[in-house]
C-alpha positions in Angstrom: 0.0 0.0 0.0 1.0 3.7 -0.9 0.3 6.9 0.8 1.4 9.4 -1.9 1.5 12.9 -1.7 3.0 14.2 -5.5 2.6 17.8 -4.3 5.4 17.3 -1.8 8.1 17.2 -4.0 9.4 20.6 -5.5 12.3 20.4 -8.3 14.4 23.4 -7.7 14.6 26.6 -10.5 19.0 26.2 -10.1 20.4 22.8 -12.3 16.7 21.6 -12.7 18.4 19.1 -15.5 19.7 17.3 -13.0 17.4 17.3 -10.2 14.9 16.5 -12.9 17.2 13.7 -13.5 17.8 12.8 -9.7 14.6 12.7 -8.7 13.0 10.4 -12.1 16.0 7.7 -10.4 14.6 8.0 -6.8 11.6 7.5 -8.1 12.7 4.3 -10.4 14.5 3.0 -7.3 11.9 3.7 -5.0 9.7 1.8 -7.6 11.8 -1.4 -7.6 12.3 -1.7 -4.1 8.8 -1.2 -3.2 8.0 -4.5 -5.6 10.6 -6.1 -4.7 9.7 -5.8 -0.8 5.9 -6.5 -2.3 7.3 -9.5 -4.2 9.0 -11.1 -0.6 5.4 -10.7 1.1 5.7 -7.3 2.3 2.7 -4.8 2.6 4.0 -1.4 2.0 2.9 2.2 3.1 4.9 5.3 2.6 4.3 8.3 4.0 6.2 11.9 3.3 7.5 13.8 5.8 5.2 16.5 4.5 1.7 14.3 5.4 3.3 14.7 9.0 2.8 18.0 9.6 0.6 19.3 12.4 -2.3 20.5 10.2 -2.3 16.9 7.9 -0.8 14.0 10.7 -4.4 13.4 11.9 -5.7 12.7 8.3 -2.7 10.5 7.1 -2.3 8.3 10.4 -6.2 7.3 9.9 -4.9 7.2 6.6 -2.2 4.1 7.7 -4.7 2.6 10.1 -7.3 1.8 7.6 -4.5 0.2 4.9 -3.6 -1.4 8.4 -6.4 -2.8 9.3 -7.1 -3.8 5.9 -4.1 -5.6 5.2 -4.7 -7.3 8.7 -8.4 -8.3 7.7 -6.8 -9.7 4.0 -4.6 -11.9 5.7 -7.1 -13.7 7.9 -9.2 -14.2 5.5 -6.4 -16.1 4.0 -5.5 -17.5 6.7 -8.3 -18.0 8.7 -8.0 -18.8 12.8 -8.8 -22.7 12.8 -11.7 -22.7 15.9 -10.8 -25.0 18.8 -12.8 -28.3 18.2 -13.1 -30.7 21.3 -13.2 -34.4 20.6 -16.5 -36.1 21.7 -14.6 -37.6 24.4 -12.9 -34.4 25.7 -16.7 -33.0 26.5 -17.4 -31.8 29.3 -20.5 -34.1 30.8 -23.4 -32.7 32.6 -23.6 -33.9 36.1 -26.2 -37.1 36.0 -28.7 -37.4 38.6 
């Protein structure tokens, strides 16, 4: 999972060639390890430093704990928790009269 926030990144006015440059390999690298973390089972959320500013942090940690609890809720319903079954001989017996 991705929390992205394009409007964070400003290329600056000075040598934009090569922070135009610099930033389309982050992004390619960022790209690659991100599937590559996917690819090994990994459920991943990134967050800018930006979406942690006072006026945004409430909005993007509700933000991570939905993709949270969604990727918590996706893997048991893959992998459901078995229920405890007794066998018939491990019942408890009412007491008899």
């Amino acid at each position: 999972m991705k929390i992205e926030n394009s409007a964070c990144c400003k290329i600056p006015n000075t040598n934009r060639e090569f922070w135009v440059a610099k930033i389309r390999r982050n992004q390619e690298r960022d790209q690659e390890n991100y599937y590559a973390l996917q690819e090994n089972g990994w459920q991943v959320i990134v967050v800018w430093e930006c979406q942690l500013k006072p006026a945004v942090i409430e909005h993007t940690m509700r933000e991570v704990e939905v993709m949270l609890n969604n990727n918590l809720l996706s893997f048991y319903k893959r992998n459901p928790i078995p229920y405890p079954t007794m066998e018939d001989d491990q019942l408890p017996m009412a007491a008899e009269d």
